[in-house]
C-alpha positions in Angstrom: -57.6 67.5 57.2 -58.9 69.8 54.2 -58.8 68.8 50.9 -56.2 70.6 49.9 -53.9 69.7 53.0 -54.6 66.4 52.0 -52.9 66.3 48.3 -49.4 67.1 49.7 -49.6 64.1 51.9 -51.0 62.2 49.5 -48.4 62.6 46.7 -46.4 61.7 49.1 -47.3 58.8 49.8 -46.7 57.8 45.8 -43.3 58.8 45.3 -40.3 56.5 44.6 -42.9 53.6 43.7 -45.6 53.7 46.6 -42.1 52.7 49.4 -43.6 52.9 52.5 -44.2 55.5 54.9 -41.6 55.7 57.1 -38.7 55.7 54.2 -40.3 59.0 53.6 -37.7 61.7 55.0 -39.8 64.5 56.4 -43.5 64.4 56.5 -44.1 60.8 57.4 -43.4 60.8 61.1 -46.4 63.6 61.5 -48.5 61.2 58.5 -47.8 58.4 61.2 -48.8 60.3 64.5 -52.3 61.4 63.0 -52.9 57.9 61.6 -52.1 56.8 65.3 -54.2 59.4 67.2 -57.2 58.9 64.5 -57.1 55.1 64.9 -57.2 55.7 68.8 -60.3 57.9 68.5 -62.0 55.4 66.5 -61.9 52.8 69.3 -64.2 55.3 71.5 -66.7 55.3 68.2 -65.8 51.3 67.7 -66.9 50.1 71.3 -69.9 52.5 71.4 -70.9 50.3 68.1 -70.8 47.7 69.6 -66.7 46.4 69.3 -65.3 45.6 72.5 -61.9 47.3 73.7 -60.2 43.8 73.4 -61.2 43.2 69.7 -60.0 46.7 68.6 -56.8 46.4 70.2 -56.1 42.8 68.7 -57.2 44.3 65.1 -54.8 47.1 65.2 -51.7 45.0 66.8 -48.9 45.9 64.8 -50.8 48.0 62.5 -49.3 51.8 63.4 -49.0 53.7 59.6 -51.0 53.7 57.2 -51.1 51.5 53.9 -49.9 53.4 50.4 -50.2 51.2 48.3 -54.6 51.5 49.2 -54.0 55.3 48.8 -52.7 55.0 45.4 -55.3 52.3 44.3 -58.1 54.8 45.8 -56.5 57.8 44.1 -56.3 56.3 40.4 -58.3 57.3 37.6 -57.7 55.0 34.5 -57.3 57.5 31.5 -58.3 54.4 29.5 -61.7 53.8 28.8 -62.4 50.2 28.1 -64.6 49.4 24.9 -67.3 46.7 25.1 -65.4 43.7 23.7 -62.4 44.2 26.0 -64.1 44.0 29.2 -65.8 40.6 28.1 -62.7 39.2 26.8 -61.1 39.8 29.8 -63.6 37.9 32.0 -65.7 35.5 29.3 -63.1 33.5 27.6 -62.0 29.9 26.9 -60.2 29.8 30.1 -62.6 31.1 32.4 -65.0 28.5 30.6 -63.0 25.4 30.8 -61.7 26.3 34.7 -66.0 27.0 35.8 -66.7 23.2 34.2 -63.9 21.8 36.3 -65.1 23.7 39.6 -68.1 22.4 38.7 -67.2 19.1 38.6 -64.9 19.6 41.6 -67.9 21.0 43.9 -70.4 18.9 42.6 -71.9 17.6 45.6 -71.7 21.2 47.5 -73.3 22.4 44.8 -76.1 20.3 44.6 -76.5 21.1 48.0 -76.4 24.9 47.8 -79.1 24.8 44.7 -81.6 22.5 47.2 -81.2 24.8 49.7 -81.2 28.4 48.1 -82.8 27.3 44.3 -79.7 29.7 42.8 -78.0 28.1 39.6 -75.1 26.7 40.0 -73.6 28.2 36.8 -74.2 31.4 38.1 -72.4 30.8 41.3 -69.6 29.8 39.3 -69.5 32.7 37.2 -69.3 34.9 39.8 -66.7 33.3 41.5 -64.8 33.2 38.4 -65.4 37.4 37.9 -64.6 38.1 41.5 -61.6 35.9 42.4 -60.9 33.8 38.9 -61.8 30.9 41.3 -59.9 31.8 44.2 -56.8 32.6 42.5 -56.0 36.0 43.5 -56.4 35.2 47.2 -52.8 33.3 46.5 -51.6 37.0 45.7 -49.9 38.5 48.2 -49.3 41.8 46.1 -53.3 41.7 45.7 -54.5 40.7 49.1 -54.3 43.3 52.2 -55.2 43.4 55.2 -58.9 44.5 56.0 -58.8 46.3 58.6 -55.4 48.0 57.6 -56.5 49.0 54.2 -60.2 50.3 55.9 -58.4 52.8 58.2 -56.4 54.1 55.4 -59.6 54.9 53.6 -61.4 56.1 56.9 -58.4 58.7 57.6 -57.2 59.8 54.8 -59.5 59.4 51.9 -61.7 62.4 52.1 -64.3 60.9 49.6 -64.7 57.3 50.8 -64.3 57.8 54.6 -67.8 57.1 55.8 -68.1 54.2 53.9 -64.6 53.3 55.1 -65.7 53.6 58.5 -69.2 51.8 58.2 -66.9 48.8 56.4 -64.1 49.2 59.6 -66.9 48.9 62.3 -68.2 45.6 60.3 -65.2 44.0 60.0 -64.4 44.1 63.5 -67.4 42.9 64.6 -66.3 39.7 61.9 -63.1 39.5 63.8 -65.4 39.4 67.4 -68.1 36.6 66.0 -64.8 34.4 65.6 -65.4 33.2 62.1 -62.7 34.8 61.5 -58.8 35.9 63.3 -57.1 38.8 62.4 -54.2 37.4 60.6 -56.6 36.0 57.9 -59.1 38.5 57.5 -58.0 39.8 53.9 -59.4 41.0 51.5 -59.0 44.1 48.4 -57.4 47.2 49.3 -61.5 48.4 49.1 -62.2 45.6 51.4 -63.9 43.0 49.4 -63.2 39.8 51.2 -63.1 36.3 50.0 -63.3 34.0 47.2 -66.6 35.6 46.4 -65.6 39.7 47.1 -67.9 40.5 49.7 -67.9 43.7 51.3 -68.2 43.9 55.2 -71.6 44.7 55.6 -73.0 42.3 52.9 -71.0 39.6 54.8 -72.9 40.5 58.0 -76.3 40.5 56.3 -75.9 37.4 53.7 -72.9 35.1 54.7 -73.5 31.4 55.6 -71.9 28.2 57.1 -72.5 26.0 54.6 -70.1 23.2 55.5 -71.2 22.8 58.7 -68.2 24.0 60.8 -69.5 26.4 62.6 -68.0 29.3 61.4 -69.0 31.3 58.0 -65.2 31.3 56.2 -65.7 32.7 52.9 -61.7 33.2 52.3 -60.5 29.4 52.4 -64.1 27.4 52.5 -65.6 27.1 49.1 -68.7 26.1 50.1 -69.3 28.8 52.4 -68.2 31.5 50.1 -70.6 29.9 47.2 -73.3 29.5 49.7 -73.2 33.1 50.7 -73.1 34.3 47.2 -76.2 32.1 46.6 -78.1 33.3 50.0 -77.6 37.0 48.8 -79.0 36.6 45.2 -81.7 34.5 46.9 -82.8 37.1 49.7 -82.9 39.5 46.6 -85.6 37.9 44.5 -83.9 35.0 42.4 -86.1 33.2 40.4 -85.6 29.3 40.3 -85.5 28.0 37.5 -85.4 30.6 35.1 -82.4 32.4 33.2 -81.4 36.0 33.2 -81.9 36.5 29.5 -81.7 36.0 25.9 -79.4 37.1 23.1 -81.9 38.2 20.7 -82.1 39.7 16.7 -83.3 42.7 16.0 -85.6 43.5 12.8 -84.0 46.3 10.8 -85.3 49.6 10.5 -87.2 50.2 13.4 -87.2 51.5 16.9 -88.0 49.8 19.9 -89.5 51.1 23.6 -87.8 51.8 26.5 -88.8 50.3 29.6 -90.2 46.4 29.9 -92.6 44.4 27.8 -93.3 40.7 28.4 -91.2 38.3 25.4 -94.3 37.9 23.6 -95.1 41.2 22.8 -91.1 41.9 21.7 -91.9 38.8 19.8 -94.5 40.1 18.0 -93.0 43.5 16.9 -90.1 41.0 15.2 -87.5 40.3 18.0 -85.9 36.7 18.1 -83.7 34.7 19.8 -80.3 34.7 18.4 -80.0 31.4 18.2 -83.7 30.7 16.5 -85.5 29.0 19.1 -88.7 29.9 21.1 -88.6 32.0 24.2 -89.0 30.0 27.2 -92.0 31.6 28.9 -93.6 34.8 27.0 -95.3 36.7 29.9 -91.8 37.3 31.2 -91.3 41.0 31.9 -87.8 41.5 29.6 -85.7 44.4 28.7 -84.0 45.5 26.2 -80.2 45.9 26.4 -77.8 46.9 23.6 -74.1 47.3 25.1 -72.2 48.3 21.6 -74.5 50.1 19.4 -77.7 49.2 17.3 -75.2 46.9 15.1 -73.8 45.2 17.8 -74.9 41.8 20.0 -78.5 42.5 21.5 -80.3 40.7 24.7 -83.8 40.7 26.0 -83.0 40.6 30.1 -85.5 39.2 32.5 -86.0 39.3 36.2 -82.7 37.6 37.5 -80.7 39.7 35.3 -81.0 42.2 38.1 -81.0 40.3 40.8 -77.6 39.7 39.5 -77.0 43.5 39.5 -77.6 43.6 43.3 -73.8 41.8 43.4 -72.3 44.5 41.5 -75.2 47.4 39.9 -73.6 47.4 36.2 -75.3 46.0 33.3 -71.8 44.7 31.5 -71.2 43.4 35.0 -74.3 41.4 35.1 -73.9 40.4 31.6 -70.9 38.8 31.6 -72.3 37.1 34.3 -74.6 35.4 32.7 -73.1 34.9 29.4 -70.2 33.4 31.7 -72.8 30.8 33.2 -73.9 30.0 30.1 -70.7 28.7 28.4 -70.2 26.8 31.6 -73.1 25.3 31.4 -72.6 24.2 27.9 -75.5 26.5 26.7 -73.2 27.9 23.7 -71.6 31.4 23.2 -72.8 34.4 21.7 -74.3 34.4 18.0 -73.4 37.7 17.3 -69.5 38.6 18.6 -69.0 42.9 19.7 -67.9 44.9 17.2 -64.4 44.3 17.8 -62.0 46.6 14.7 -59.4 43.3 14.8 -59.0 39.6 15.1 -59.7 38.0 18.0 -57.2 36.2 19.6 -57.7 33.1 22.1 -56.9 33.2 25.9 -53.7 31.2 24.4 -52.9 33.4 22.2 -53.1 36.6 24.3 -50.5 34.9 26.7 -48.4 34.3 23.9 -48.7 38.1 22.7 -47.5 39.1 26.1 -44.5 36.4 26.1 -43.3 37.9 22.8 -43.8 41.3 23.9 -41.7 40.8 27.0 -38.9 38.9 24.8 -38.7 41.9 22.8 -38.6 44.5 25.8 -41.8 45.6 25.7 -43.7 44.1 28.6 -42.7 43.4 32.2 -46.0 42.2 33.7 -47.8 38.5 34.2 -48.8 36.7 31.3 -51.8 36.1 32.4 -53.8 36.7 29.1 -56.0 39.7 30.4 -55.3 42.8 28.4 -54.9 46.1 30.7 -53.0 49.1 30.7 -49.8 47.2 30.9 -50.2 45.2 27.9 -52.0 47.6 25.7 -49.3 50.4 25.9 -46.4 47.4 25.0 -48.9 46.8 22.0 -48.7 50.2 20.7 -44.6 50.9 21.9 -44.3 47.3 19.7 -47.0 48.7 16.8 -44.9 52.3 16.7 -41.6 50.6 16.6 -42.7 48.1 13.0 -45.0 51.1 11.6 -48.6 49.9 12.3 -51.3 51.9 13.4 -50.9 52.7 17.4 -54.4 51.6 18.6 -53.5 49.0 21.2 -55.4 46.5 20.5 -54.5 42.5 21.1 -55.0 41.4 17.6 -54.0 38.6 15.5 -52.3 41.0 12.9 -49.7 42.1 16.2 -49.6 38.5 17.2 -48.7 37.5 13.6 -46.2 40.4 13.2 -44.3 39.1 16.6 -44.4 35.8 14.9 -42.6 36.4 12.1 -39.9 38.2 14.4 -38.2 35.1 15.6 
């Protein structure tokens, strides 16, 4: 189907709040009878991969139109670009911090075990189980989790731009399904395909997961120790360095510029860079970089080695950031010296749950209150803002909070 065949079909698909396929009137019988005759071509291109005829056809059991709700997801462009401080609030905050010591207390013995074995930091593991699933939560979310193998054909049929990689993904998960780790009704994941409490993809399942509880099958969606294990195996297979951190949040002498590129900590030392919190660096002749995420004036960090092993889980430097800010805090290491160059005050996780209850009492907000800020909760901050006269920016400060306040 051409591109611009395509964008009929897929407005369709959108209208009257993503309903389903066939409670379209006119064009989704024909949507549904290509979906069908593409997914029956792709068992000839399944079993010559390697899929047998008997796994295809218990995959696709019941599965006969294709999912929406994945087409909308794949088709959306947030108009809002998030600054700095808002994508680390939403992911390193008091909550995230006091849940990651409990897991860790909770997993203890697996994760002694899974540092023996692969030498990966357990407060790293925790991190990124916290930024992928907030600790397994949003598998309980049946408006979040989708069926693999449904949500892959969508993408491999009708999504022009992320077909092939749909495709490659498809092929993969099958073969999951055919290893028996997993059964059909279970495999679940994003509508992208990220599966389990620790996202993985596939493919990276295939190359990195692990049975780490000894049950004989690698179950990354309900077994915590697998899912951990497999995140640890993956950093370790990409060059994690025992016993070392990712970085350092650093001070930067005034008035000066610095090179690009890597220099070990002792020579940043020596041209006047320091450790935020005034002690030494740990080992000198590390190889560290230089990152600055919000502008000369903003929080700094030197970044070593693991810092992009990190990035091999997801290749974005906020991504790997958070991170390891993240494992710190778990870890009781201490937040950041410096806080982003944020144009309000902050508000707690608490708080930011209470700004949404009050917003919803008033009529402005109909989502969760789950204290992450997105699209939902920043446009009822600035309906709420126009409404009492303040400037329309957004943002979930203590000013709006206090202003709510004061409304009861």
């Amino acid at each position: 189907m051409s591109d611009r065949k395509a964008r009929p079909f897929l407005r369709a698909l959108t209208v009257a709040g993503l309903s389903l396929a066939l409670m379209l009137p006119t064009g989704s019988a024909f949507a549904d009878a290509g979906f069908r005759q593409w997914v029956a071509s792709f068992r000839t291109t399944a079993t010559q991969n390697g899929v047998s005829g008997a796994t295809f056809d218990r995959a696709f059991r019941g599965i006969t139109e294709i999912d929406p709700v994945v087409l909308e997801k794949a088709r959306f462009q947030p108009e809002f670009v998030a600054p700095t401080w808002d994508y680390f609030d939403n992911r390193v905050h008091d909550e995230s911090v006091a849940t990651g010591r409990q897991m860790a207390r909770q997993w203890k013995p697996w994760l002694d075990r899974i540092e023996k074995r692969f030498g990966v930091d357990r407060h790293i593991l925790l991190a990124i189980w916290s930024m992928e699933s907030n600790y397994g939560e949003i598998l309980k979310r049946d408006d979040v989790m989708r069926s693999v193998v449904r949500s892959l054909a969508t993408l491999g049929y009708a999504d022009k731009r992320r077909a092939k990689f749909a495709r490659t993904q498809l092929i993969a998960a099958l073969k999951i399904l055919q290893s028996g780790d997993i059964d059909e009704s279970h495999l679940t994941g994003s509508w992208a395909g990220a599966m389990g409490h620790t996202q993985f993809i596939p493919t990276s399942y295939q190359a990195y997961a692990v049975d780490m509880d000894g049950n004989g099958k690698r179950d990354i969606w309900s077994s915590v120790p697998d899912a951990l294990g497999t995140a640890a195996n993956l950093l370790a297979k990409n060059g994690w360095q025992s016993g070392r951190t990712w970085g350092y949040e650093v001070v930067l002498p005034p008035g000066r510029k610095f090179p690009s590129g890597s220099m070990s900590l002792d020579k940043w030392a020596s041209i006047g860079v320091k450790r935020a919190n005034g002690k030494p660096f740990v080992s000198g002749s590390d190889q560290a970089e230089l990152k600055v995420l919000d502008g000369r004036q903003g929080p700094a960090f030197l970044v070593i080695k693991n810092f992009s092993v990190i990035k091999r889980y997801n290749n974005a430097d906020k991504y790997a950031l958070a991170v390891g800010l993240l494992a710190d805090e778990i870890a009781g290491y201490g937040g950041m010296v410096q806080d982003w160059n944020r144009p309000f005050t902050k508000l707690s996780f608490v708080e930011r749950q209470e700004l949404q209850q009050r917003l919803s009492q008033y009529g402005y907000y109909t989502g969760k209150f789950d204290g992450k800020i997105g699209s939902g909760s920043r446009s009822a901050i600035m309906a709420y803002q126009a409404k009492i006269g303040m400037q329309q920016d957004g943002h979930p400060s203590m000013e709006v909070l206090s202003r709510l306040r004061r409304n009861q």
